[in-house]
Structures are given as structure tokens and as C-alpha cells.
C-alpha positions as CSV (number, residue, x, y, z in Angstrom):
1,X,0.0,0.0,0.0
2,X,2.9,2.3,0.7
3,X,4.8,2.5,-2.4
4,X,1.3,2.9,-4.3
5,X,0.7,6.6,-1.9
6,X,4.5,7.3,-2.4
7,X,3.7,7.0,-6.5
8,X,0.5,8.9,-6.5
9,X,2.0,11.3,-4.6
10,X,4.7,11.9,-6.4
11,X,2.2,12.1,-9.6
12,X,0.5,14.8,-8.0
13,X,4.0,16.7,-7.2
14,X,5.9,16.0,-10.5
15,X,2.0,17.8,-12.5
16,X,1.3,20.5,-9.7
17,X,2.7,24.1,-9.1
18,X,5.6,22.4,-6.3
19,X,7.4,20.8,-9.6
20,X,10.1,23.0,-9.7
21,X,10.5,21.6,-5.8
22,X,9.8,18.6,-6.4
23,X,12.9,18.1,-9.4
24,X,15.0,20.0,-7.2
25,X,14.4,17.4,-4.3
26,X,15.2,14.4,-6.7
27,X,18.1,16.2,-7.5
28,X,19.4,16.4,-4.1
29,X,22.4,14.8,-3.7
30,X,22.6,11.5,-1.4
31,X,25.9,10.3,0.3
32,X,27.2,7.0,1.7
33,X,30.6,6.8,3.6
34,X,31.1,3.3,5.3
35,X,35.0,4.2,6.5
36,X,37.4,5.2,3.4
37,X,34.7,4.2,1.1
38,X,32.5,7.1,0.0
39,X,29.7,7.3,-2.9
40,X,27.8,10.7,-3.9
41,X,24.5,10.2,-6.5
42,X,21.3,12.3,-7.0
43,X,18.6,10.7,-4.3
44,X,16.7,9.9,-7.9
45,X,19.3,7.4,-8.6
46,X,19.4,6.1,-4.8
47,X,15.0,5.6,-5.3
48,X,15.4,3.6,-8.6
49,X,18.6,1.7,-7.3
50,X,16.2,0.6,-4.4
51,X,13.3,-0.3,-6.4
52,X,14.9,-2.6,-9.0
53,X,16.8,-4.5,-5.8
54,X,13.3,-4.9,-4.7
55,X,12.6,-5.7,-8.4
56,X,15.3,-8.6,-8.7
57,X,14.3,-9.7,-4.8
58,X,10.5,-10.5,-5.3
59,X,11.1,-11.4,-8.7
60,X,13.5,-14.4,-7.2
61,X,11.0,-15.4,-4.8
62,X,8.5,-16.1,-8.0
63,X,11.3,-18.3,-10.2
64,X,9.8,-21.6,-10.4
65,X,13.2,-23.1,-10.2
């Protein structure tokens, strides 16, 4: 149910008068340092990274092999 409000709301932001907002949000860039290791992408790339893992992972639980 989640991930259904999280896409209609972001329907209504990405065709509404907050768009500009809205791009500037996805836009924001998102950091991970674990130690020496460091990574830097726009949180847009950090979402769709996310949902294909989830993609791959419920996908794998419906192989029948």
C-alpha cells in the first residue's frame, strides 16, 4: 500500500505548481561513507537503485526453479 501513496504522490507533485520543488528534491544529492569508502548520487538514482533491488528480490521469490 505504501509504495502505491508514495507514487501517486509523487504524480501529483511532479503535475502540480511544487514541480520545480519537487525536481530540485530528486536532484538532491545523497551520500554513503562506510570508513574510506564514499559514494555521492542524486537521491533519484538512490529511489530507482532501491526499487529494482526490490525488483530482482520479489522477482526471485516467484522463479519456479
Amino acid at each position: 500500500m505504501q509504495p502505491l501513496v508514495a507514487a501517486l504522490l509523487a504524480l501529483v507533485l511532479a503535475n502540480s505548481s511544487l514541480s520545480g520543488f519537487y525536481s530540485s528534491f530528486l536532484e538532491t544529492p545523497g551520500i554513503l561513507c562506510l570508513g574510506d569508502f564514499s559514494t555521492e548520487k542524486p537521491l533519484l538514482l538512490w529511489i530507482n537503485d532501491r526499487l529494482m533491488a526490490s525488483g530482482v528480490a520479489m522477482g526471485a521469490g516467484f522463479s519456479g526453479q
